[in-house]
C-alpha positions as CSV (number, residue, x, y, z in Angstrom):
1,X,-26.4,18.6,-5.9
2,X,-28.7,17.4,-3.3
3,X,-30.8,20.0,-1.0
4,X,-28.8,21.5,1.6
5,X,-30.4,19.2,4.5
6,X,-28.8,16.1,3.0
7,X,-25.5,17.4,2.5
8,X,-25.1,20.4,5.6
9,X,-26.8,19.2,8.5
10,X,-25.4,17.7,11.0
11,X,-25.5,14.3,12.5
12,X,-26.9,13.6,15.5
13,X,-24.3,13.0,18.6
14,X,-25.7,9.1,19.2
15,X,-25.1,8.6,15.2
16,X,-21.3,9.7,15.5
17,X,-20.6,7.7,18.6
18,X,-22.0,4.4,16.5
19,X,-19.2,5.7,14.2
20,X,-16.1,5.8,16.1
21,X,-17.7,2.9,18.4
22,X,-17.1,0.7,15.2
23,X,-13.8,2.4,15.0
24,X,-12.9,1.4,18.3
25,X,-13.8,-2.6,17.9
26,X,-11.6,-2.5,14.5
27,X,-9.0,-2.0,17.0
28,X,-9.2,-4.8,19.4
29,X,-9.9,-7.5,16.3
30,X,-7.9,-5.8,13.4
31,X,-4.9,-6.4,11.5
32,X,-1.4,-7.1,13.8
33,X,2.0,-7.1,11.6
34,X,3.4,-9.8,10.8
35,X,7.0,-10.8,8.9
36,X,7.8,-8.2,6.2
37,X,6.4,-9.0,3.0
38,X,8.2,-10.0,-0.2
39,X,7.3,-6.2,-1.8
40,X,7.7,-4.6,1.8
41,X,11.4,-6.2,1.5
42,X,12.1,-4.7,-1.6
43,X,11.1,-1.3,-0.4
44,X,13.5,-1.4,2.4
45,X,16.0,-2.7,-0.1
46,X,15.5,0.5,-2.0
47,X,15.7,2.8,1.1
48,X,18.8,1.3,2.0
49,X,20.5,1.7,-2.0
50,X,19.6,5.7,-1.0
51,X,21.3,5.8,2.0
52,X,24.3,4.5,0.8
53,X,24.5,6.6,-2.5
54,X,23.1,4.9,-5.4
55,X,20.6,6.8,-7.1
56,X,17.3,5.7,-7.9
57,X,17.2,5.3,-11.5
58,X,20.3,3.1,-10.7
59,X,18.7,0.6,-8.7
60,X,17.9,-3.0,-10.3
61,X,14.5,-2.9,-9.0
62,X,13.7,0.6,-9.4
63,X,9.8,-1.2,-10.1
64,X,8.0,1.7,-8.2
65,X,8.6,5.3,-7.7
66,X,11.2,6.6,-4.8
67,X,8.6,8.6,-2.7
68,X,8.4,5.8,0.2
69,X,12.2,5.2,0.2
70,X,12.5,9.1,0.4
71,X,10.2,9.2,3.2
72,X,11.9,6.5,5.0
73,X,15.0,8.0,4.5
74,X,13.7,11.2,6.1
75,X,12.4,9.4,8.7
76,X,16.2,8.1,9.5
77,X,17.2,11.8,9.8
78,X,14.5,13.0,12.0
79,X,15.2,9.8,14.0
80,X,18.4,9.0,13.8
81,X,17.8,5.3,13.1
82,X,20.3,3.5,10.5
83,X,18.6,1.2,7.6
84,X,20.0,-1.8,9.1
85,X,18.5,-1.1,12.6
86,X,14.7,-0.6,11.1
87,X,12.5,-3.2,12.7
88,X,8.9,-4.2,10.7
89,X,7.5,-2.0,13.7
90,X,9.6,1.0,12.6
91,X,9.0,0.5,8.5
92,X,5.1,0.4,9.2
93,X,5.2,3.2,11.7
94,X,6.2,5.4,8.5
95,X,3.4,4.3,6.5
96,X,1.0,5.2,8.7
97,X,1.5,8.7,9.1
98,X,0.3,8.7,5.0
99,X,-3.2,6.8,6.9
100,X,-3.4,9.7,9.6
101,X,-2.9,12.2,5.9
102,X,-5.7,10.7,4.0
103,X,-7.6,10.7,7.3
104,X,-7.1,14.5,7.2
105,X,-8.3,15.0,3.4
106,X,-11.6,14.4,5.1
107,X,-11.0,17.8,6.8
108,X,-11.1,19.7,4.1
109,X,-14.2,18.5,2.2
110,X,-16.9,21.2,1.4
111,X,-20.3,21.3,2.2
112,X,-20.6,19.5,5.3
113,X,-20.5,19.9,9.0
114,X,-17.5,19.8,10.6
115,X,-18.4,16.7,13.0
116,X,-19.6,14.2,10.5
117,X,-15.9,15.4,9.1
118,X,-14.1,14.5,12.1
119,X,-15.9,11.5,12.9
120,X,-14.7,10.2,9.2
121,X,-11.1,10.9,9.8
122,X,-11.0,8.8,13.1
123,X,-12.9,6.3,11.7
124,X,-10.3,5.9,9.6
125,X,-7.3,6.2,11.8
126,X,-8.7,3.8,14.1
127,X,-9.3,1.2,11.3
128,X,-6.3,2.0,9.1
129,X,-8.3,2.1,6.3
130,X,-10.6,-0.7,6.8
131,X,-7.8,-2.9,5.0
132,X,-4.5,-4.7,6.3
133,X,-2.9,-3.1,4.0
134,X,-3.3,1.2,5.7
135,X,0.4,-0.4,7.3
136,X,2.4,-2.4,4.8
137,X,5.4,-0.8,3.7
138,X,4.6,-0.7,0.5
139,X,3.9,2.2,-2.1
140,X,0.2,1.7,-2.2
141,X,-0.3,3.6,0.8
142,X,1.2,6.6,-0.8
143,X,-0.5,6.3,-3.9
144,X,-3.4,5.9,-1.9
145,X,-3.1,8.9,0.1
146,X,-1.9,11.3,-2.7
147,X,-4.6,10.4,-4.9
148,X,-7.2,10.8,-2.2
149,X,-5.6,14.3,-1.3
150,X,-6.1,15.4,-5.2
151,X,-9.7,14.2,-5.4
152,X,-10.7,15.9,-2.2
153,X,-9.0,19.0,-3.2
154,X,-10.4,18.9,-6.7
155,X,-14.0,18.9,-4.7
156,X,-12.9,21.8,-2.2
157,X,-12.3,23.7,-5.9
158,X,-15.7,23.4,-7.3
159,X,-17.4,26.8,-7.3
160,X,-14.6,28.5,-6.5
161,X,-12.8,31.1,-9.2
162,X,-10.4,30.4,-11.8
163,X,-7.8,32.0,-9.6
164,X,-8.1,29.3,-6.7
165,X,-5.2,27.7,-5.6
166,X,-7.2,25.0,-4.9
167,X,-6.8,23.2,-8.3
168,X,-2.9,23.8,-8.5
169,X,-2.9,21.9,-5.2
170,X,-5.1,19.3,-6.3
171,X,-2.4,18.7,-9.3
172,X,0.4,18.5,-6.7
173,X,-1.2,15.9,-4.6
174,X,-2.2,14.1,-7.9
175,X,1.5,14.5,-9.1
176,X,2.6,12.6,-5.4
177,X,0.5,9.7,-6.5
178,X,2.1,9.2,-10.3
179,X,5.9,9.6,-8.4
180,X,4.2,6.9,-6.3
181,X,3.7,4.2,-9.1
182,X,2.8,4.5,-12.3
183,X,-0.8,2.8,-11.8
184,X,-2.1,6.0,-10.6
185,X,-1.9,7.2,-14.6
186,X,-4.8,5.0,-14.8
187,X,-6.5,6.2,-11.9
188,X,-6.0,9.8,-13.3
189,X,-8.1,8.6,-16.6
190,X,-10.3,7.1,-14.3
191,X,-11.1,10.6,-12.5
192,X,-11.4,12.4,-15.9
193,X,-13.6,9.4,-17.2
194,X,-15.8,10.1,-13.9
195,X,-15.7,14.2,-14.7
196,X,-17.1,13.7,-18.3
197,X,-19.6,10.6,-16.7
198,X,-21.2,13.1,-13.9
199,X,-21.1,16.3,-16.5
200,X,-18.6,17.9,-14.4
201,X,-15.9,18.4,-17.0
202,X,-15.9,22.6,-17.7
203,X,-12.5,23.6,-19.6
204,X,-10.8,26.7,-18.6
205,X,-8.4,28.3,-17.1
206,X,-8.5,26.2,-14.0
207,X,-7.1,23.5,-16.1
208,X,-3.7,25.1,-16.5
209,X,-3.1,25.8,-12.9
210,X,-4.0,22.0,-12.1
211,X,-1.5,20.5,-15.5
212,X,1.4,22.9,-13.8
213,X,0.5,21.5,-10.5
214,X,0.7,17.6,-11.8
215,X,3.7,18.2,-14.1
216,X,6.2,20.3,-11.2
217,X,5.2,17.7,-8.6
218,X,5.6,14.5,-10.2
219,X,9.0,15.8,-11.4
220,X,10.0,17.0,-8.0
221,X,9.3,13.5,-6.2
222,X,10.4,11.5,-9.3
223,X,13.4,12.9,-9.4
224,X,14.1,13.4,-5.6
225,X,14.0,16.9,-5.3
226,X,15.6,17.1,-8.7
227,X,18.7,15.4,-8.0
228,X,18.3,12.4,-9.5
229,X,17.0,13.5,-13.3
230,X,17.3,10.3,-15.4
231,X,14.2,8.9,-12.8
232,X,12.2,10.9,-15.0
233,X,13.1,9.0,-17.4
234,X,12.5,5.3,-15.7
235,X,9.0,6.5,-14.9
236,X,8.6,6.3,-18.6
237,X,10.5,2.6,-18.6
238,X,7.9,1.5,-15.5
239,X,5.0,2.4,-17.2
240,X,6.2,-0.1,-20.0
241,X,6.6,-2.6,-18.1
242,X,3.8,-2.2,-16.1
243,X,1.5,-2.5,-19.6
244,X,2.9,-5.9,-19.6
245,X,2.7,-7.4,-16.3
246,X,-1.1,-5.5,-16.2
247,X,-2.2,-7.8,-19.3
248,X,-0.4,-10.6,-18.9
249,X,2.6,-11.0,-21.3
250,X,4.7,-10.9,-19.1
251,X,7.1,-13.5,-16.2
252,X,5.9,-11.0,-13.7
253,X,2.4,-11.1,-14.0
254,X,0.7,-12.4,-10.6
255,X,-2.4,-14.1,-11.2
256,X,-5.4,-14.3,-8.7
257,X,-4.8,-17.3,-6.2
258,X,-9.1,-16.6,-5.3
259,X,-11.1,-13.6,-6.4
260,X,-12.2,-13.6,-2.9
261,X,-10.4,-9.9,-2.5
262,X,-12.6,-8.6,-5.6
263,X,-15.9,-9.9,-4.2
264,X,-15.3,-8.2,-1.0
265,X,-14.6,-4.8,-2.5
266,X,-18.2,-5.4,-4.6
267,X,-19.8,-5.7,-1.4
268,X,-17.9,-2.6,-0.2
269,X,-19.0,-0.6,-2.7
270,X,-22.2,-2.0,-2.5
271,X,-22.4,-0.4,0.9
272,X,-21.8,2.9,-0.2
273,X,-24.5,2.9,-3.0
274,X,-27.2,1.3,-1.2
275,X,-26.1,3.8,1.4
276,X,-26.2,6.9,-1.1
277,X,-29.7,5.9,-3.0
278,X,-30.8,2.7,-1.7
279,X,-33.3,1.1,-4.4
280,X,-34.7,4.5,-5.2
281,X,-34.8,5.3,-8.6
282,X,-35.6,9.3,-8.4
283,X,-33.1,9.4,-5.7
284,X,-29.7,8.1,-8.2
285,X,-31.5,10.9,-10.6
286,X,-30.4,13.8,-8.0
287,X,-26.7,14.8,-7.6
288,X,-24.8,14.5,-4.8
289,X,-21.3,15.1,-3.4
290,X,-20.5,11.7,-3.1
291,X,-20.7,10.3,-6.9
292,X,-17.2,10.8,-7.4
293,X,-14.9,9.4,-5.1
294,X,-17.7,6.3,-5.7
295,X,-17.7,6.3,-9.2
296,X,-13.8,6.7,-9.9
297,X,-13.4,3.4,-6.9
298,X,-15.9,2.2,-9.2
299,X,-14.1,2.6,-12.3
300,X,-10.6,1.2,-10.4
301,X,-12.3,-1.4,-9.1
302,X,-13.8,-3.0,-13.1
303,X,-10.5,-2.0,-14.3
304,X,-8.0,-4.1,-11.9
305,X,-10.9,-6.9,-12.5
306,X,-10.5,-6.8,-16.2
307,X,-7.2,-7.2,-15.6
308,X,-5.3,-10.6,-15.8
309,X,-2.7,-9.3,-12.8
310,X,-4.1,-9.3,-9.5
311,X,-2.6,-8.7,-6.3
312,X,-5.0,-7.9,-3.2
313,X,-3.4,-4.5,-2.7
314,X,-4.5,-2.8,-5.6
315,X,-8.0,-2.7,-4.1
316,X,-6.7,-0.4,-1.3
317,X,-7.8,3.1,-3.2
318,X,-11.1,1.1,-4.0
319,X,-11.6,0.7,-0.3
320,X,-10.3,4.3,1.1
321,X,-11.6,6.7,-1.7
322,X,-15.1,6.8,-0.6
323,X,-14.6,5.6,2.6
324,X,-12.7,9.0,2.7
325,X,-14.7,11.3,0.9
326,X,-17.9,10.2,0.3
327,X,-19.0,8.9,4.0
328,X,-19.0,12.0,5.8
329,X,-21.7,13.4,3.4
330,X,-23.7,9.6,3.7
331,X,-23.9,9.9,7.7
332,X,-24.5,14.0,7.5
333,X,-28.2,14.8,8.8
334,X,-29.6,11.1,8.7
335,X,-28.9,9.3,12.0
336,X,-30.2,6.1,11.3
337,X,-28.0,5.7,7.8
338,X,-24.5,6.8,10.2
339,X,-26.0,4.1,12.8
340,X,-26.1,1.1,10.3
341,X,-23.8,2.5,7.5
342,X,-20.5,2.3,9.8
343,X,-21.3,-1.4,11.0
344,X,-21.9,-2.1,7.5
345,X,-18.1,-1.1,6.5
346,X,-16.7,-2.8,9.4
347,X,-18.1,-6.1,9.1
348,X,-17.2,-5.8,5.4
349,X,-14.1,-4.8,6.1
350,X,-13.2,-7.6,9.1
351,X,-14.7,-10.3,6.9
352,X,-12.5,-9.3,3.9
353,X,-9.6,-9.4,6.4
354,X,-7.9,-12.9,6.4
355,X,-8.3,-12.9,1.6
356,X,-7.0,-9.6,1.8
357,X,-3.9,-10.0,4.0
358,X,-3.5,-13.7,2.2
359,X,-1.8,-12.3,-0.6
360,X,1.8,-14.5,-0.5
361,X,2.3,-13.6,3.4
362,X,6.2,-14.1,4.3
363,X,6.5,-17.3,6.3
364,X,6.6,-16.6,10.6
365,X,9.5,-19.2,10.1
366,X,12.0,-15.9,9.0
367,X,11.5,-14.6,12.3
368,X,12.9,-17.8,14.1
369,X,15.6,-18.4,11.6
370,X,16.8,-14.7,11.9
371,X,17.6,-15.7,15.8
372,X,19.6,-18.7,14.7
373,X,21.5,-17.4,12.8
374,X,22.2,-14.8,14.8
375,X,23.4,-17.4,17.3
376,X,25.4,-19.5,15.0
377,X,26.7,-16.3,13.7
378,X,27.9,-15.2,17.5
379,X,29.3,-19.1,17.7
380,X,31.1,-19.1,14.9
381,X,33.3,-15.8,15.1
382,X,34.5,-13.4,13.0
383,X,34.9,-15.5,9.7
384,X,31.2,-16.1,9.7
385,X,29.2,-15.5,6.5
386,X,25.8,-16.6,4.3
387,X,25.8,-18.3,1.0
388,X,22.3,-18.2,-1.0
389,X,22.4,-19.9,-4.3
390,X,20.2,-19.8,-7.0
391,X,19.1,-16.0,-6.6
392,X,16.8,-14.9,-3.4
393,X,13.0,-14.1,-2.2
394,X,12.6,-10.9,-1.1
395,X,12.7,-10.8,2.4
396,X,16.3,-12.6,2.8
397,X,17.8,-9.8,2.9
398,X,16.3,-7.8,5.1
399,X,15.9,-10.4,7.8
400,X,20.0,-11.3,6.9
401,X,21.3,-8.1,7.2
402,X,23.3,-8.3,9.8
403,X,25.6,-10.6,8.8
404,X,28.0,-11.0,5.5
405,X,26.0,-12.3,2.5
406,X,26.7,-14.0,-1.1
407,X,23.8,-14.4,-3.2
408,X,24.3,-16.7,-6.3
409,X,27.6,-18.2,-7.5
410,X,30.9,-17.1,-5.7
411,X,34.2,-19.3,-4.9
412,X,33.7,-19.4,-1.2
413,X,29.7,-20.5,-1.2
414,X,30.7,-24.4,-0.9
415,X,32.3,-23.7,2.2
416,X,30.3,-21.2,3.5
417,X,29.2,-21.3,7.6
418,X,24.9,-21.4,6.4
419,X,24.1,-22.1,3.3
420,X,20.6,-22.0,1.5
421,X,20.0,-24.1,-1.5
422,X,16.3,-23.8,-3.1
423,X,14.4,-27.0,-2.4
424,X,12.9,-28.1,-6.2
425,X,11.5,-31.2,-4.4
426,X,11.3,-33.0,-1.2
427,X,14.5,-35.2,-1.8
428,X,17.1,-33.9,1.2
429,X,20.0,-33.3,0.2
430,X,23.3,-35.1,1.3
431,X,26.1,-32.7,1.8
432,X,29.6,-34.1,3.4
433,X,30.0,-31.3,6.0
434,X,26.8,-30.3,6.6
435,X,23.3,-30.9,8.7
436,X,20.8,-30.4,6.8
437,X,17.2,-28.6,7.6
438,X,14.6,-26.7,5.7
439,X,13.4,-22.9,5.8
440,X,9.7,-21.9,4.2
441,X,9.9,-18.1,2.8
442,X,6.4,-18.0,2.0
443,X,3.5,-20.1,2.7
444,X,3.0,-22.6,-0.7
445,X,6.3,-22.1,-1.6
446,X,9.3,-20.9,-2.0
447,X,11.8,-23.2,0.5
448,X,15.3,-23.8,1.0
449,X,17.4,-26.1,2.1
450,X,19.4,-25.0,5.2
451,X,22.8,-26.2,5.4
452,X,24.5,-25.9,8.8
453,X,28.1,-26.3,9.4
454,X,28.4,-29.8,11.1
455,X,30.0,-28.8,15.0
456,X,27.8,-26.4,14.8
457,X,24.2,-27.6,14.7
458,X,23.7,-27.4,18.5
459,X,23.5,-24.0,18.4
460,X,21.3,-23.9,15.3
461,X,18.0,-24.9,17.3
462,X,15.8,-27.2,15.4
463,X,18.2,-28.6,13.3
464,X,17.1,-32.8,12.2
């Protein structure tokens, strides 16, 4: 490793007020919710299925892991707050208490001063992360956190005996991240990859404690607390089909709309190894503490690019691994690199904003057409109900779940109060009964027609 003065001492005061300074302006400029995302929607979906009975490995789109339903649904207790009264506020509010715990794996980090620690941790509280994304409601922000936990604990393990508990914990919080989503198998090869890559790969003992750690965890939150035991088994049928929506065979594979995203996490990491060696060649020679959280984002980072499916999201343990772990030893002892590292991440960070966050945003059109219906439904009585044909996006029903809902074929959809039909072009449609208006899900597609009940369009606002 690096001498002692690089990695121990402590920065000065002015250099950790630059820090949360930066921290502080994220705030006033950064990311503000919007309309739950597709993926949010489906998480909530999930939640709800829990709630009401249906275990997980029943669920038709058991695509991730049940950890951020669970946690939800934990929430609901503590709270006393149904599924169907969860607002976007509520949903994100549960998310970030995993920001405020991968803040905290900061805290924990060895060899370094406890300020440059501290100053990390609300540096990232007060940016969420650097990304939109430290609030979504989507698993990523667990994966995130777990995996960030079992790196930083692997690091507080590193000269310590083959007795430590250290390791076994740094399985657990490694076992978190695989109930997450099954992505974090990768990342797991990726941190053994970076082990062998920095020569820190020593077989023993230790080993066993951390395998028992991994194996007992991921079975606990897989299986939700053991009482679901065939989700072990659709972790298995996820990773399968995530091989083929990762390469490209198959209908669910999301190609990149721009690679924007990508080039912003380059310059992001960037940052960090200009910030860790600059040009010097003797200095990337040396060890230091922060190789690798840096090299394993490094390794996620080629890996997702390689990769023919690409959503924005899977950057975020690209952004928060070293932000995490490897900045508090960057701004320990050198003022000048803590007062122009910190800017340096922000500005990244708030220029990447807007491609990161543009990743098939839900439509601020819901919003208004959840209050009209909620009108019409008021209007119409009792009898009122919700015909969607040809299947749904996402966020329907979420943003229609307070009222009775048909998706797809049924007797009663032709005569339904509200029905949505999937616009395939701009032709109107003419439907005796009817007034006819349109509704945009998601911004570049995905619209339907909305078909009011004729008597009725005055109280649906901004009907033609």
């Amino acid at each position: 490793m690096t001498d002692a003065a690089n990695q121990s001492g402590k920065v000065s005061r002015f250099g950790l007020v630059v820090v949360i300074v930066c921290g502080l302006l994220w705030t006033t400029i950064g990311f503000r919710g919007g309309p739950l995302h597709a993926d949010e929607a489906v998480q909530w979906s999930l939640a709800r299925e829990l709630s009401a009975g249906t275990p997980y490995s029943a669920h038709q789109d058991k695509f991730h892991g049940p950890t951020l339903a669970t946690a939800l649904l934990v929430s609901a207790k503590l709270t006393g707050t149904a599924p169907m009264e969860m607002s976007e506020h509520y949903l994100r509010s549960v998310v970030s208490v995993f920001v405020g715990l991968m803040a905290a794996a900061a805290l924990v980090l060895p060899g370094v001063a406890k300020a440059p620690r501290y100053a990390t941790a609300a540096f990232i509280v007060l940016t969420g992360g650097c990304t939109p994304f430290g609030y979504y409601y989507v698993q990523e922000m667990l994966l995130t956190a777990g995996f960030v936990w079992g790196v930083a604990l692997w690091m507080r393990a590193e000269g310590t005996s083959a007795t430590s508990r250290w390791r076994i914990l740094s399985g657990v919080a490694f076992g978190f991240a695989l109930a997450c989503k099954v992505t974090a198998a990768a990342y797991l090869v990726f941190f053994l990859v970076a082990l062998l890559l920095l020569r820190c790969f020593v077989p023993d003992r230790r080993w066993l404690r951390f395998g028992f750690g991994l194996v007992a965890s991921w079975a606990l939150f897989q299986s939700v607390g053991f009482t679901d035991l065939p989700g072990l088994k659709t972790w298995w049928l996820q990773l399968a089909r995530a091989l083929g929506v990762a390469s490209g065979r198959s209908e669910d594979t999301l190609l990149a709309v721009s690679l924007a995203p990508w080039g912003w996490a380059a310059a992001w990491l960037t940052v960090f190894a200009l910030a860790r060696s600059g040009f010097a060649r003797t200095a990337w020679r040396s060890r230091h503490e922060a190789d690798l959280p840096c090299l394993v984002a490094g390794l996620v980072f080629l890996f997702h690019l390689a990769l023919p499916y690409k959503t924005p999201w899977l950057l975020l343990l690209v952004f928060s691994l070293p932000l995490a772990l490897a900045l508090p030893y960057l701004i320990a002892g050198r003022t000048a690199r803590a007062f122009l590292l910190s800017p340096a991440l922000a500005a990244v960070g708030l220029l990447a904003h807007r491609s990161l966050a543009a990743h098939s945003p839900t439509s601020a059109e819901v919003t208004v057409f959840q209050s009209q219906v909620a009108r019409l439904a008021k209007a119409y009585g009792d009898k009122f109900y919700v015909a969607v044909e040809g299947g749904h996006y996402w966020p329907l029903p979420y943003y229609l779940r307070g009222h009775p809902v048909g998706f797809g074929e049924f007797p009663q959809a032709a005569r339904a109060p509200l029905r949505l039909v999937p616009a395939t072009d701009a032709s109107e449609p003419v439907v005796p009964g009817y007034v006819v208006t349109s509704l945009t899900l998601r911004e570049g597609g995905d619209r339907y027609w909305v078909l009011v009940a004729k008597g009725y369009e005055s109280v649906f606002v901004n009907v033609k």
